[in-house]
ZAKOLFI-281745 format. One record per atom (N, C-alpha, C): residue number from 1; atom name; x, y, z. Coordinates in steps of 0.02 Angstrom, whole numbers, padded with zeros to 5 digits. Example, Ala and Ser with C-alpha at 12.3 -4.5 7.8 and 13.67 -1.06 7.14 Angstrom:
num,atome,east,north,up
1,N,00660,-00284,00390 $
1,CA,00615,-00225,00390 $
1,C,00660,-00165,00390 $
2,N,00642,-00112,00354 $
2,CA,00684,-00053,00357 $
2,C,00645,00002,00394 $
# end
This chain:
num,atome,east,north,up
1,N,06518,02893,04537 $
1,CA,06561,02930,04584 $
1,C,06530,02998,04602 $
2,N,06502,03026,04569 $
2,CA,06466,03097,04555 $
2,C,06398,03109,04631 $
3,N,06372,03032,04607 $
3,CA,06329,03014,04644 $
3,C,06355,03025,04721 $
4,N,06414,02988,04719 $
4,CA,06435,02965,04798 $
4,C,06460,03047,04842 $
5,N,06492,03063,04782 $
5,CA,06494,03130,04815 $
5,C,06438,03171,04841 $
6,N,06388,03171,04795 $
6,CA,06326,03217,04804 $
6,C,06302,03190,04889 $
7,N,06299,03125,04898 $
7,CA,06286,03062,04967 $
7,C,06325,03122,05006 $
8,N,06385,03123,05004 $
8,CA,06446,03140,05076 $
8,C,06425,03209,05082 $
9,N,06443,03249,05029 $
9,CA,06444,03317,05041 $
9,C,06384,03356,05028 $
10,N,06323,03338,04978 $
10,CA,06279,03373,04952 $
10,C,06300,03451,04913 $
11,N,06238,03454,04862 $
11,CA,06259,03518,04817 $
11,C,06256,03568,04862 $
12,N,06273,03642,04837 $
12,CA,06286,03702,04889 $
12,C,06231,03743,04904 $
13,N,06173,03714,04859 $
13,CA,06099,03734,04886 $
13,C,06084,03682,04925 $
14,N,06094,03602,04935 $
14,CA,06062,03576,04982 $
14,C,06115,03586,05049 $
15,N,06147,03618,05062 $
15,CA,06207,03651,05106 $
15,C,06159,03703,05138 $
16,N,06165,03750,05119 $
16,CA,06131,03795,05131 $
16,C,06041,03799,05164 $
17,N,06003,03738,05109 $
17,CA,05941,03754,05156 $
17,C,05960,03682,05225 $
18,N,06011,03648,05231 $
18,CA,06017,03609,05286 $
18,C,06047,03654,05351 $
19,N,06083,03682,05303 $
19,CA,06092,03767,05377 $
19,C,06063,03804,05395 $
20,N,06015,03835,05345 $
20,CA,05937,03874,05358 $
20,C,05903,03827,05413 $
21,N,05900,03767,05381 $
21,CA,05837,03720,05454 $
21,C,05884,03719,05492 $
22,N,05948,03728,05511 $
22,CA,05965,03732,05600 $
22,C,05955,03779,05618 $
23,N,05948,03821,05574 $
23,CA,05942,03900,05623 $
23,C,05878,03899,05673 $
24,N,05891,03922,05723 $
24,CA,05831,03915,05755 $
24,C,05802,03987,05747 $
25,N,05758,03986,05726 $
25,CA,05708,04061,05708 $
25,C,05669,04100,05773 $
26,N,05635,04043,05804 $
26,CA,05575,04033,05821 $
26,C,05597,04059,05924 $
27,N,05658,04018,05950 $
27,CA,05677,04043,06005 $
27,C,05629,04025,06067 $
28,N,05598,03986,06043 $
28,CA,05549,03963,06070 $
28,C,05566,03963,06166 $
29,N,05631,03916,06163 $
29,CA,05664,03910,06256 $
29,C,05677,03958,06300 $
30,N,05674,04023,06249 $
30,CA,05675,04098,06301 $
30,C,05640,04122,06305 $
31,N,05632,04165,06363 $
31,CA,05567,04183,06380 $
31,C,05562,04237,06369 $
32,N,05499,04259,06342 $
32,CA,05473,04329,06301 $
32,C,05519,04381,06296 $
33,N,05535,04406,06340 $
33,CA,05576,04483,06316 $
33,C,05636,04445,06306 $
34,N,05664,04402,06336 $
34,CA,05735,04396,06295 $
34,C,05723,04365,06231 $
35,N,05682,04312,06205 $
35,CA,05682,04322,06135 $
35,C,05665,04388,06104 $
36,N,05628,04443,06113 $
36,CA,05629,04481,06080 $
36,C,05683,04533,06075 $
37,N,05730,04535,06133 $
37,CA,05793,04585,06123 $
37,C,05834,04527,06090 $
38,N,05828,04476,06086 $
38,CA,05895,04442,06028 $
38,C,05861,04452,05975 $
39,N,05795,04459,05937 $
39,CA,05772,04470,05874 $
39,C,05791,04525,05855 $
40,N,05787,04577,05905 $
40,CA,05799,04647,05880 $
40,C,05890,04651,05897 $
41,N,05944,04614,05904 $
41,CA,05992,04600,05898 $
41,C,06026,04587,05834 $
42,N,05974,04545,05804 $
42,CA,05989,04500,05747 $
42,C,05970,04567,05696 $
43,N,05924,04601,05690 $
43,CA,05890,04643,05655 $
43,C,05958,04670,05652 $
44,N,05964,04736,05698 $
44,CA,06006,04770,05701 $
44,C,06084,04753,05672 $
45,N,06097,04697,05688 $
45,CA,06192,04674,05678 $
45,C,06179,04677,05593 $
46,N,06136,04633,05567 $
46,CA,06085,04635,05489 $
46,C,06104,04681,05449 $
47,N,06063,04725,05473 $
47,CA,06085,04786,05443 $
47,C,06135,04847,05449 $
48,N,06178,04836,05481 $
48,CA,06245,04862,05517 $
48,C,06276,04828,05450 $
49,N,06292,04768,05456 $
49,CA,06317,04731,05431 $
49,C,06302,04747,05346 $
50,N,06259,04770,05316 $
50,CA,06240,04761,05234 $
50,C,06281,04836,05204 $
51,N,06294,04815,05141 $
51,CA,06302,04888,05111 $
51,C,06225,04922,05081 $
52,N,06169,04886,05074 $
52,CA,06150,04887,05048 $
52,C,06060,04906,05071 $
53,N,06023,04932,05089 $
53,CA,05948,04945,05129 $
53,C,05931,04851,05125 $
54,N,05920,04850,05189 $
54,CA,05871,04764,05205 $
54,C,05793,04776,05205 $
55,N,05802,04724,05145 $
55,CA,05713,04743,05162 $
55,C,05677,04684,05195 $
56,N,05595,04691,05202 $
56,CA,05585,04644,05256 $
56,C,05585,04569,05247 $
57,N,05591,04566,05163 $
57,CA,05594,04493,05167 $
57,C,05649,04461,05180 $
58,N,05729,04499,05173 $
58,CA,05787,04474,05213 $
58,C,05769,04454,05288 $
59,N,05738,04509,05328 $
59,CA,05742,04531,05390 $
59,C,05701,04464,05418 $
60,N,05647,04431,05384 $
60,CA,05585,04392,05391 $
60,C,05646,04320,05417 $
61,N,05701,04318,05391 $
61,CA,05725,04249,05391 $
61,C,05756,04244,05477 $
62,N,05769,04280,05489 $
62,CA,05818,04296,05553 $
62,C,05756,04286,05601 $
63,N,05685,04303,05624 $
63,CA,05641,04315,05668 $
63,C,05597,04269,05670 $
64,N,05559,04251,05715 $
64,CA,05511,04221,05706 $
64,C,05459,04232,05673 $
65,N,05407,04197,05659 $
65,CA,05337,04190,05586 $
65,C,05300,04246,05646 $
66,N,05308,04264,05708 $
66,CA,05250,04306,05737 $
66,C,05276,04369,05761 $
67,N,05322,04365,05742 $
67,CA,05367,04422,05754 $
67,C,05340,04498,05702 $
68,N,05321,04545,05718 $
68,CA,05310,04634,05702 $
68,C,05400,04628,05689 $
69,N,05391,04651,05608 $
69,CA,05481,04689,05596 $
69,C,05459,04763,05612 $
70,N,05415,04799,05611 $
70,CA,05395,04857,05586 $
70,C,05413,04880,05685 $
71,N,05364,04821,05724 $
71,CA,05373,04844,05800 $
71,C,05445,04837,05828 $
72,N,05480,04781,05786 $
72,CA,05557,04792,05822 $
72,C,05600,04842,05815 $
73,N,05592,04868,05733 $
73,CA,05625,04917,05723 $
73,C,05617,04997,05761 $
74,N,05552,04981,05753 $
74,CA,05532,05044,05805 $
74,C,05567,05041,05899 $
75,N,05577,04988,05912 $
75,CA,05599,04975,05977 $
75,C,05679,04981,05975 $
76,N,05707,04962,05910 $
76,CA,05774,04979,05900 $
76,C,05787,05074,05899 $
77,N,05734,05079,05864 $
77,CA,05749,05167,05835 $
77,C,05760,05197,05931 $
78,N,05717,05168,05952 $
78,CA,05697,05226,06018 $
78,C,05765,05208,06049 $
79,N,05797,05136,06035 $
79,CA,05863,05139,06076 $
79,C,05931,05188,06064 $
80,N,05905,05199,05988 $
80,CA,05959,05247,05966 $
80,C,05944,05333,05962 $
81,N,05917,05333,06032 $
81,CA,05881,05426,06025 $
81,C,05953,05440,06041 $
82,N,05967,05499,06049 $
82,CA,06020,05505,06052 $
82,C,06115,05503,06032 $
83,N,06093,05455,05988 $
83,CA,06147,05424,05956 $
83,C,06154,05484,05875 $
84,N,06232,05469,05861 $
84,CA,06217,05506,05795 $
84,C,06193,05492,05730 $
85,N,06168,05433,05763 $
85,CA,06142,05402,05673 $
85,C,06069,05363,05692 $
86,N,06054,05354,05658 $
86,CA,05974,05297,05646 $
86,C,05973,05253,05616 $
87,N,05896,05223,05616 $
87,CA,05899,05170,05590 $
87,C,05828,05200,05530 $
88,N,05835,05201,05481 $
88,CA,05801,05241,05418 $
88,C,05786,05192,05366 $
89,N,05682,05208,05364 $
89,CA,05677,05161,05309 $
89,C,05684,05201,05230 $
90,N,05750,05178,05189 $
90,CA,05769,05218,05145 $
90,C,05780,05154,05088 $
91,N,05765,05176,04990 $
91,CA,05751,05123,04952 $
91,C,05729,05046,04975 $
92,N,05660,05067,04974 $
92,CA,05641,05004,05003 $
92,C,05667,04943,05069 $
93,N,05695,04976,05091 $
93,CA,05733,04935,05140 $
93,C,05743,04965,05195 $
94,N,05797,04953,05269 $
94,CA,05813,05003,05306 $
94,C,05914,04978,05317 $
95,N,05914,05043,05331 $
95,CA,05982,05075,05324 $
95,C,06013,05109,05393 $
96,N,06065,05090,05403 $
96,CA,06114,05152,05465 $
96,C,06115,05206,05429 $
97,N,06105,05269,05459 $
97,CA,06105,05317,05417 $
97,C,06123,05387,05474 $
98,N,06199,05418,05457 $
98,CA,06202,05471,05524 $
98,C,06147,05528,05517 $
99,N,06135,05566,05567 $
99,CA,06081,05612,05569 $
99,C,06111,05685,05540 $
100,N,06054,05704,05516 $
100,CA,06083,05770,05490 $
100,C,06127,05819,05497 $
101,N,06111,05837,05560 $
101,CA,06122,05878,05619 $
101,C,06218,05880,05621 $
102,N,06245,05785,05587 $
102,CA,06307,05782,05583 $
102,C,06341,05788,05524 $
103,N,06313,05818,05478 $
103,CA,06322,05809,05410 $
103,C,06389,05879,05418 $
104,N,06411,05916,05424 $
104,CA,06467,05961,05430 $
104,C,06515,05925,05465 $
105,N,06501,05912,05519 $
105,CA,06579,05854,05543 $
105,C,06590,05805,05498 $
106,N,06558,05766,05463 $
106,CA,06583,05743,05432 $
106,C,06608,05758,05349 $
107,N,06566,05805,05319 $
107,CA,06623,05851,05287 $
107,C,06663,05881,05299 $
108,N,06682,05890,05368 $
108,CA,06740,05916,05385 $
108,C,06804,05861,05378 $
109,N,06775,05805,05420 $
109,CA,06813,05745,05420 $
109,C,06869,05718,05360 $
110,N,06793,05719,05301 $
110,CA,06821,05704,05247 $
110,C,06812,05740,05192 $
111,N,06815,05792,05181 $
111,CA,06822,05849,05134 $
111,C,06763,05879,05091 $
112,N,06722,05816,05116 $
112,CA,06659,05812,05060 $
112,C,06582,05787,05111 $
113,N,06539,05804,05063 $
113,CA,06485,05756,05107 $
113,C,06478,05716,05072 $
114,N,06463,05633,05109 $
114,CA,06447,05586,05102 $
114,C,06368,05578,05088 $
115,N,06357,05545,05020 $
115,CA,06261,05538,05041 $
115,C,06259,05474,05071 $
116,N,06196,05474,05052 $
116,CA,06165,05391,05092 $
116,C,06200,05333,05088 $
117,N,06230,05325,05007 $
117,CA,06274,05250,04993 $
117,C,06334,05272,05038 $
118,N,06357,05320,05054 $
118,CA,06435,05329,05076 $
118,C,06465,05353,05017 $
119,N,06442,05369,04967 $
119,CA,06471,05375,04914 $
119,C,06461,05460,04907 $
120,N,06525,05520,04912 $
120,CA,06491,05575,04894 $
120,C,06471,05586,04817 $
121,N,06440,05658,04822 $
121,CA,06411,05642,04731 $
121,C,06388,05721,04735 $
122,N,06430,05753,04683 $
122,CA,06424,05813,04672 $
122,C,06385,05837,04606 $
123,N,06340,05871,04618 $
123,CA,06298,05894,04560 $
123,C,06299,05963,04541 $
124,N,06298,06000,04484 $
124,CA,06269,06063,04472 $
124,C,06214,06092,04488 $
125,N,06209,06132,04501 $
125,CA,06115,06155,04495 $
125,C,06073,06141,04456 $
126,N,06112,06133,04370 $
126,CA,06068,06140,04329 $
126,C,06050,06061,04325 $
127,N,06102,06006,04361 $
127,CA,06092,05942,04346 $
127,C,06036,05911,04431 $
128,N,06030,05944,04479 $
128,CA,05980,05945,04509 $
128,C,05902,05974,04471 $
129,N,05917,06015,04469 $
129,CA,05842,06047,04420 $
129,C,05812,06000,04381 $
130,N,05866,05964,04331 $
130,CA,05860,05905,04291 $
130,C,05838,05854,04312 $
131,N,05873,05827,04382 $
131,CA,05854,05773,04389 $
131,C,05787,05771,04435 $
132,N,05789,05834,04454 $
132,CA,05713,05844,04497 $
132,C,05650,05835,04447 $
133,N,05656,05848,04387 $
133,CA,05598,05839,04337 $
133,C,05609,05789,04304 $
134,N,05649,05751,04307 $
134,CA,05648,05668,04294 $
134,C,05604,05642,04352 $
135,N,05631,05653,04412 $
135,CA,05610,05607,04470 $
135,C,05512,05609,04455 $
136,N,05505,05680,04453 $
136,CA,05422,05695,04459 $
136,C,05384,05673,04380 $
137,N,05424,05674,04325 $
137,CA,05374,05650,04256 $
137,C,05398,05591,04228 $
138,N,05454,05560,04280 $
138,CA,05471,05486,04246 $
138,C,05409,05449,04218 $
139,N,05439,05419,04163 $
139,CA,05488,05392,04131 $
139,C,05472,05488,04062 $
140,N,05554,05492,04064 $
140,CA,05552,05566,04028 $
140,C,05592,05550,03983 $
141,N,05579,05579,03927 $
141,CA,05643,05586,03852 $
141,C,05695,05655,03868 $
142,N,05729,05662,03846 $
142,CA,05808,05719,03838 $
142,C,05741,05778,03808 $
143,N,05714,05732,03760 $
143,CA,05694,05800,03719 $
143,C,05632,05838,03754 $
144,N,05590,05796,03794 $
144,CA,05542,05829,03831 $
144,C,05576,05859,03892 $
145,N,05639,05851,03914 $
145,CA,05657,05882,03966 $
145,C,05683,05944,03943 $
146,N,05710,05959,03860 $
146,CA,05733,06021,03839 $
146,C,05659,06054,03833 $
147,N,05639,06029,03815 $
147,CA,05577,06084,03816 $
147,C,05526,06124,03885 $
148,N,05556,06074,03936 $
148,CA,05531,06107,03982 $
148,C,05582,06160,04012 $
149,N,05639,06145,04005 $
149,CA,05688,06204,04021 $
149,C,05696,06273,03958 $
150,N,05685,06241,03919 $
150,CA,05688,06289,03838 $
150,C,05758,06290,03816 $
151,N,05780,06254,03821 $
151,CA,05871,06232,03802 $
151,C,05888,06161,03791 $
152,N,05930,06130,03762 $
152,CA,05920,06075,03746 $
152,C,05982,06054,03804 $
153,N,05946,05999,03838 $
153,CA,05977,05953,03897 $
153,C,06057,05923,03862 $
154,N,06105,05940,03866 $
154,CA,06165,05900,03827 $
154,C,06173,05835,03867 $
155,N,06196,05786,03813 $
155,CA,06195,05728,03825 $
155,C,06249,05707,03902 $
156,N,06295,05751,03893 $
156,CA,06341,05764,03931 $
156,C,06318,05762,04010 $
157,N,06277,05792,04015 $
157,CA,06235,05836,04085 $
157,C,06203,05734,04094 $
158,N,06167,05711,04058 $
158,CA,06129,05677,04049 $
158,C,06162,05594,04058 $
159,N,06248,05614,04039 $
159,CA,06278,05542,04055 $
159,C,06320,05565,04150 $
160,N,06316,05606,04167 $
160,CA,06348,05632,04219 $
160,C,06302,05590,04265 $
161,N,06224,05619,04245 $
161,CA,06171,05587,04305 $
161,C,06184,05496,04297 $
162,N,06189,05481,04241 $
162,CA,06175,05404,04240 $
162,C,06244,05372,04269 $
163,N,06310,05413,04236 $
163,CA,06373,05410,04278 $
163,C,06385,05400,04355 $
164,N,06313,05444,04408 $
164,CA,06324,05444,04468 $
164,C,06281,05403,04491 $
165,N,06266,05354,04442 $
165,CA,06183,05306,04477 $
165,C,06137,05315,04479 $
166,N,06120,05399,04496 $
166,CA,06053,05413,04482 $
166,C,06004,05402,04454 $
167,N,06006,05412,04394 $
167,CA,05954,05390,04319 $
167,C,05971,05344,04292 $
168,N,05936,05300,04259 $
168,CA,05942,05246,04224 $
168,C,05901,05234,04158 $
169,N,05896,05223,04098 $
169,CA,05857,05210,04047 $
169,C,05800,05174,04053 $
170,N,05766,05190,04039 $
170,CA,05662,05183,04055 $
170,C,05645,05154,04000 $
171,N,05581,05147,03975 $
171,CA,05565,05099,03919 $
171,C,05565,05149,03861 $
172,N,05564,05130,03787 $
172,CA,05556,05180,03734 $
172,C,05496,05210,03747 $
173,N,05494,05269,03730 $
173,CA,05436,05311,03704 $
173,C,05415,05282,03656 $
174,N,05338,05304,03655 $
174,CA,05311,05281,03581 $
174,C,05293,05342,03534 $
175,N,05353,05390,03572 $
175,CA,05349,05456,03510 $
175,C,05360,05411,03446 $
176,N,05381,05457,03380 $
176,CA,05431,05457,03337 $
176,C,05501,05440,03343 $
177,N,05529,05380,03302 $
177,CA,05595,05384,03323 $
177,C,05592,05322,03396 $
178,N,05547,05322,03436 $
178,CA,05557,05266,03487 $
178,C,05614,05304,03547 $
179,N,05643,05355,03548 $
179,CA,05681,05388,03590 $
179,C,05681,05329,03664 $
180,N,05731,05342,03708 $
180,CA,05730,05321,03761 $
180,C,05721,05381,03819 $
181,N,05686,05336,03879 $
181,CA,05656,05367,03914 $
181,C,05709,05389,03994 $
182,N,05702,05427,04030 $
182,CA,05748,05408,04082 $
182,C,05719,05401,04129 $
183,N,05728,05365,04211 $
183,CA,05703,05354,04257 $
183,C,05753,05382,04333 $
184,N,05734,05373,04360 $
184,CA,05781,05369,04430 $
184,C,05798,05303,04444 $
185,N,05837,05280,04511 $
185,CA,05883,05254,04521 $
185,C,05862,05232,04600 $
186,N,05866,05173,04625 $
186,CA,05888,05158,04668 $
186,C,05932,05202,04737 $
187,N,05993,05224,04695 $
187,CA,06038,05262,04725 $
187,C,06018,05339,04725 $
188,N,05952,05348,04689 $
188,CA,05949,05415,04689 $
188,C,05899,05410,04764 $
189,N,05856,05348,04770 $
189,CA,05829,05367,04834 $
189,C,05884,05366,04897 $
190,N,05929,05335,04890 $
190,CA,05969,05351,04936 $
190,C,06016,05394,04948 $
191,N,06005,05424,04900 $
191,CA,06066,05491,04907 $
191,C,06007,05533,04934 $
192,N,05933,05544,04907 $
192,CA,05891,05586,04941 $
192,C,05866,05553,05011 $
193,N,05867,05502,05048 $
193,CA,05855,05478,05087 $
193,C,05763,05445,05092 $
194,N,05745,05430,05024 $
194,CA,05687,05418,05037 $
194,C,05677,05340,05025 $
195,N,05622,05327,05058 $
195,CA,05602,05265,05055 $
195,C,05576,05234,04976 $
196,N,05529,05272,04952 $
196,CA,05485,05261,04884 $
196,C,05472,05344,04855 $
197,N,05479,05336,04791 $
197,CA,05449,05392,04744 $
197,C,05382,05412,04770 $
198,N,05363,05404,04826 $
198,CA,05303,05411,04856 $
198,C,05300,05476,04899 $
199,N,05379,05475,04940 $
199,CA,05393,05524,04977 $
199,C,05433,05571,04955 $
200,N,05420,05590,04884 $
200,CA,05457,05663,04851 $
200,C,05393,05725,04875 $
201,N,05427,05767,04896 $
201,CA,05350,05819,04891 $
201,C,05320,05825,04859 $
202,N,05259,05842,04872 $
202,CA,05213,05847,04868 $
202,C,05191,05894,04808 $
203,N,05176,05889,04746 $
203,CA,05181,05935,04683 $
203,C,05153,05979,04694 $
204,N,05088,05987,04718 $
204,CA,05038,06040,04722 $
204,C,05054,06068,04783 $
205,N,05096,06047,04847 $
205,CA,05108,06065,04890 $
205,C,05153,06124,04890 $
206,N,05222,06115,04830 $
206,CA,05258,06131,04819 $
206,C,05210,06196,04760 $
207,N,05189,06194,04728 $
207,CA,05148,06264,04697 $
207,C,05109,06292,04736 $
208,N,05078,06270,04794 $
208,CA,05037,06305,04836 $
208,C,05101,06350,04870 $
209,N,05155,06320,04894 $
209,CA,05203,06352,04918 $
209,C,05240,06412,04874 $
210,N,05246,06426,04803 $
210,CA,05284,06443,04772 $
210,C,05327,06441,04766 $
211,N,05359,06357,04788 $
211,CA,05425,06327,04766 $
211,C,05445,06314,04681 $
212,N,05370,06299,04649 $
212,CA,05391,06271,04583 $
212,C,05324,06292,04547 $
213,N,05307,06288,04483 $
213,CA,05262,06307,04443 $
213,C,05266,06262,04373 $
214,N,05202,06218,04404 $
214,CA,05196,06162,04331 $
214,C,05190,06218,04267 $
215,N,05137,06242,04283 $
215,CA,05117,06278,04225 $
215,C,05188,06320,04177 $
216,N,05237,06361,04249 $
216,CA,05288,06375,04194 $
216,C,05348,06305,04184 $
217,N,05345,06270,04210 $
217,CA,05394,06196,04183 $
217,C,05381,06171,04121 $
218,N,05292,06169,04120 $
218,CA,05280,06158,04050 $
218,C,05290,06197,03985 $
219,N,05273,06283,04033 $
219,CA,05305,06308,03966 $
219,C,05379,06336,03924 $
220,N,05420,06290,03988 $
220,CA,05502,06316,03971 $
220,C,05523,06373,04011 $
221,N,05490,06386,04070 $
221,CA,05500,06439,04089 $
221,C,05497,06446,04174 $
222,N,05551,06375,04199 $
222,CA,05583,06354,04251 $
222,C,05626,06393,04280 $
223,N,05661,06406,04248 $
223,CA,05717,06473,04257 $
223,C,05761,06495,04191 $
224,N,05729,06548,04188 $
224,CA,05769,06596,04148 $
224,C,05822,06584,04123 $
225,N,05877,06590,04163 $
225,CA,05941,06589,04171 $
225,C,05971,06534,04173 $
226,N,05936,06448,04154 $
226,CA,05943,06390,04138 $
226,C,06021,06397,04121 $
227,N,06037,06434,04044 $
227,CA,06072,06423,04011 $
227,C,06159,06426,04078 $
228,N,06137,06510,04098 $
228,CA,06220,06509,04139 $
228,C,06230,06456,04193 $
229,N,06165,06415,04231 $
229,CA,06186,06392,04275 $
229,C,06249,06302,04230 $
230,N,06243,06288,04176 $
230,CA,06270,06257,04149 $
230,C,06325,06239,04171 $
231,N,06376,06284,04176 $
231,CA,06442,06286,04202 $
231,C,06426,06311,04268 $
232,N,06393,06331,04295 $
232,CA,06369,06332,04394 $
232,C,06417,06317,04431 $
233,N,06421,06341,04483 $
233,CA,06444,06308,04546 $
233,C,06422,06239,04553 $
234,N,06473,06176,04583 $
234,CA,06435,06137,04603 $
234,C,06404,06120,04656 $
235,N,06348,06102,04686 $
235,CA,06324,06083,04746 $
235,C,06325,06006,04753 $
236,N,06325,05984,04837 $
236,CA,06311,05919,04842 $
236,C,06246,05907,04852 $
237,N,06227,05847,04843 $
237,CA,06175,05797,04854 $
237,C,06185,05767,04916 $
238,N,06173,05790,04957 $
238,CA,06173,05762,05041 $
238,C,06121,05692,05048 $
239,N,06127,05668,05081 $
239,CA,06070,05636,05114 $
239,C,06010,05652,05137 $
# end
């Protein structure tokens, strides 16, 4: 009987790739530019549609095998000059994402700013500082991060970041003890709006500038005044 059923209805993976082969990908019966404004249709509704950054191997299923995702998107972006939002390649994927420029109306809107997930997310100073020297010496221990501030990181500060998605647990150290390590997050590139750990500035860029100083990070001597910003004002994490 098991059998006969599998005959009528099939399992819900052979469902699925029998709906995949109707899709027509390929669009072959229209002629050039209108297949390509329904590809970049499909793109677009795609990712409108996700909570989540599409990356290109989602995007690959919707288009044809000769189809540029990189040239549609770009043909999508130019449609949206003007508009208040974009189309942004952010955690590996791309994302609707409003433009800066609107980031006060919509804290006005809604009391708060929203980052990249839609999700707002309020940090301290001292837990930006923190998580800025995670992002740049990942995979980092608590205890190498107290030592670069010269105060010991409380666990507290440390479950707040992992609390908001940001950081996540990295592999053990092979200090003493095996400590765990911390990393960033998925959601931390999207609350900063970046694509890859690739596009954080620039380290040396940032000391040529006199934004930051490895030399005093290493020696605990980031900021002074580490200790009061503790209880700080909080700031947001925008997009």
């Amino acid at each position: 009987m098991v059998e006969a059923v599998r005959r009528r209805g099939g399992s819900p993976s052979d469902n699925r790739r029998s709906a995949d082969q109707l899709f027509d990908r390929e669009l072959d019966h229209l002629p050039p530019e209108a297949r390509w404004r329904e590809w970049m249709h499909r793109v677009e509704a795609t990712i409108f549609a996700a909570s989540e950054p599409v990356n290109r191997e989602t995007l690959a299923r919707i288009v044809g095998k000769s189809c540029s995702i990189e040239l549609l998107i770009d043909d999508i972006r130019e449609e949206l000059r003007g508009r208040p939002y974009d189309l942004v390649a952010v955690a590996g994927g791309w994302k609707h994402l409003t433009r800066p420029a609107y980031a006060d109306a919509i804290r006005s809107a809604f009391g708060t700013a929203v980052g990249g997930s839609g999700r707002a997310v309020d940090l301290t100073q001292s837990e930006v500082l923190v998580l800025m020297c995670i992002a740049y010496f990942q995979p980092i221990t608590r205890t190498e991060l107290s030592s670069f501030f010269g105060k010991e990181i409380s666990r507290d500060l440390i479950g707040h970041l992992r609390g908001a998605g940001m950081i996540a647990s990295g592999p053990r150290s092979p200090t003493p003890g095996a400590p765990y390590t911390y990393v960033t997050t998925k959601e931390f590139l999207l609350q900063f709006g970046l694509e890859t750990l690739r596009d954080l500035p620039d380290f040396e860029a940032l000391e040529d500038a006199g934004l930051l100083s490895k030399e005093k990070l290493l020696a605990g001597d980031i900021m002074p005044d580490f200790a009061g910003l503790q209880e700080g004002v909080e700031v947001e994490a925008d997009e």
